[in-house]
C-alpha positions in Angstrom: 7.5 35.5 -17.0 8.7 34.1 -13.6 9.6 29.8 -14.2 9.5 28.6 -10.8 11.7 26.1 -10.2 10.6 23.7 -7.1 10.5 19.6 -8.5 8.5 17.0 -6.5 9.3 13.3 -7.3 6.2 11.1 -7.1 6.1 7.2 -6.7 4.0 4.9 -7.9 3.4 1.1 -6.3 1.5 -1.9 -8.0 -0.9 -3.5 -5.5 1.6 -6.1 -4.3 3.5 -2.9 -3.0 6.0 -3.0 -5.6 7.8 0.4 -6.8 7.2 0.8 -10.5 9.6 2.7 -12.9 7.8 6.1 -12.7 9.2 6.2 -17.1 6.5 3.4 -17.5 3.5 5.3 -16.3 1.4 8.2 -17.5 1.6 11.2 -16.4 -0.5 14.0 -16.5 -1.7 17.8 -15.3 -5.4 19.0 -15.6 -3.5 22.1 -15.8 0.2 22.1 -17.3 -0.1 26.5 -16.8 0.6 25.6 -13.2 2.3 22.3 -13.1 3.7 20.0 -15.8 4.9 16.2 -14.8 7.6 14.5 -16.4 8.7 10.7 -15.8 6.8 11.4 -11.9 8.9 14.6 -11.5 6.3 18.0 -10.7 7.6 20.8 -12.5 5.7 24.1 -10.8 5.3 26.6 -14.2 2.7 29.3 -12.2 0.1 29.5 -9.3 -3.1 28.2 -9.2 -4.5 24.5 -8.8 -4.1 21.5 -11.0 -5.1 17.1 -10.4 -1.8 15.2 -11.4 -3.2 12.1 -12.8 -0.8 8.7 -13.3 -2.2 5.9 -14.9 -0.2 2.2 -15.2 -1.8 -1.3 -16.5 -5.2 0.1 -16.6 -5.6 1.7 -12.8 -5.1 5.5 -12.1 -4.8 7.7 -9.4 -4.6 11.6 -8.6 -4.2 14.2 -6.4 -5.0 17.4 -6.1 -2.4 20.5 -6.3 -2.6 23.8 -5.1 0.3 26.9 -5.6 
């Protein structure tokens, strides 16, 4: 099995604009076959498409992946 090996970092900001510890968030993949995520780091495991979800103090966002 082919483990890719390409690592995005993501940030996450509180609404004052803030940077937060990307440790003190949630992280999560819709689909952790193509993508896992580990203190905001995207680790690509395969091809296909996946939502990367954070969540911190009670507000989320996500995006959309494609490999």
């Amino acid at each position: 099995m082919l483990k890719y090996s390409i690592a995005k970092f993501l940030q996450v900001y509180n609404a004052s604009g803030v940077q937060i510890d990307p440790g003190e968030a949630e992280w999560m993949s819709s689909d952790e076959s193509v993508a896992t995520v580990k203190y905001g780091t995207v680790f690509i495991n395969g091809t296909g498409e996946t939502v990367i979800t954070v969540a911190y103090n009670g507000n989320t966002a996500s995006c959309n992946l494609e490999v």
